[in-house]
N, C-alpha and C positions, 0 to 999 in steps of 0.2 A: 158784208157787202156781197153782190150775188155776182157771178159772174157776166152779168149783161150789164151793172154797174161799171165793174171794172173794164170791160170794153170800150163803153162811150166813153170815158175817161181816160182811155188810150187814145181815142181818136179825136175826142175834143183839146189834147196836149199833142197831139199831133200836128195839127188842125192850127194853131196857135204857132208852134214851131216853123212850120212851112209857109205861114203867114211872115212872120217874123222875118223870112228871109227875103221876101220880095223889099224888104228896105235898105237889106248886106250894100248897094250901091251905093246908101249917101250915110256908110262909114266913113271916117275920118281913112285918109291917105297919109296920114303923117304916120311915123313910127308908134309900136305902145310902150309900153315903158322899160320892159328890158330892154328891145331894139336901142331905146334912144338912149338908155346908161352905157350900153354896149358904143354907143357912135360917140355920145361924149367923152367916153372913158379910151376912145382909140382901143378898144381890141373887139370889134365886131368884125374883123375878115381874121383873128384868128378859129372863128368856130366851122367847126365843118359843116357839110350840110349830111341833109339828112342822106340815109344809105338808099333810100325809094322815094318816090315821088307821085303819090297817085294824082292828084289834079295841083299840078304844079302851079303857083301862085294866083289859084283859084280861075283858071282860066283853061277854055276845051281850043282844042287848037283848030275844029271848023266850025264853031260860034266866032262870029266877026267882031259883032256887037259886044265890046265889054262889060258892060250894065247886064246885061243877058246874061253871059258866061259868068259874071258873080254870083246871080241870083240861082243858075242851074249847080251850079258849084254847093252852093249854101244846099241846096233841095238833096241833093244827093251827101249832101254830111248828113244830114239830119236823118233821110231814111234807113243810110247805113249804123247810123247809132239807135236808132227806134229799132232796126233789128236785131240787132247784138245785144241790147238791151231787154227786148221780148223773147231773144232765145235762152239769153241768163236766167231769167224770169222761170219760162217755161222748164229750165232744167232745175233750179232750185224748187219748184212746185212737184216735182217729179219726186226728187233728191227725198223731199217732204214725205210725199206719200209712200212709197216705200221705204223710209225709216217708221215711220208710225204702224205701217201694215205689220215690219220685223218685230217690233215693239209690242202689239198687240198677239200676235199668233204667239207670241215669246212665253207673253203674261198667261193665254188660252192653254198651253203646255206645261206649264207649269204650277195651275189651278189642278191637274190632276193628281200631282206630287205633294199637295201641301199637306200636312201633318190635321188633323180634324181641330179645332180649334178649344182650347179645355174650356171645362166649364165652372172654372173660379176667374175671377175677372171680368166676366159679361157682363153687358150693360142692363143695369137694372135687376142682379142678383147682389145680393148682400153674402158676406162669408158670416158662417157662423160659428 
């Protein structure tokens, strides 16, 4: 794949994602299923909360509009994970090419050193 494939392919799963979130609104408001084991099983106020809070129960505190503030809420997960996501990318692609570069210069150094190769056992000589 060339890498102008692999772009459109980021931004057409991009593209999908952030579509996706303009519907976060008509999620279900009922608990999901840990929450609700946790409420029927009586110990959901023993768990702590978390130690930071970056958009605390999906909501910006001067969007008014709740529908809004979910759907900007969803927008802003997604492009923080498509980065974090393309930076991994980008450093394992990185990580890649210089181990292959170590790899090959390793092999080029070491074709100098290598012993001349005898001439019983060639391909296409018989021993007599």
């Amino acid at each position: 794949m060339s890498k102008r494939s692999y772009f459109v392919l980021l931004l057409v799963g991009l593209g999908i994602a952030l579509l996706v979130t303009l519907f976060s609104p008509l999620a279900s408001s009922k608990p999901d299923g840990l929450e609700r084991v946790a409420e029927d099983q009586a110990f959901i106020d023993k768990g702590k909360d978390a130690p930071y809070k970056v958009i605390a129960d999906y909501a910006f505190p001067w969007v008014h509009n709740e529908n809004v503030s979910t759907i900007l809420a969803g927008i802003v997960g997604v492009l923080v994970v498509a980065a974090f996501v393309l930076a991994l990318g980008l450093a394992f692609t990185a990580l890649s090419k210089r181990s292959s570069q170590a790899t090959s210069s390793q092999a080029t150094r070491d074709q100098g050193h290598r012993p001349p190769p005898s001439a019983r056992g060639l391909a296409g000589e018989k021993e007599s």
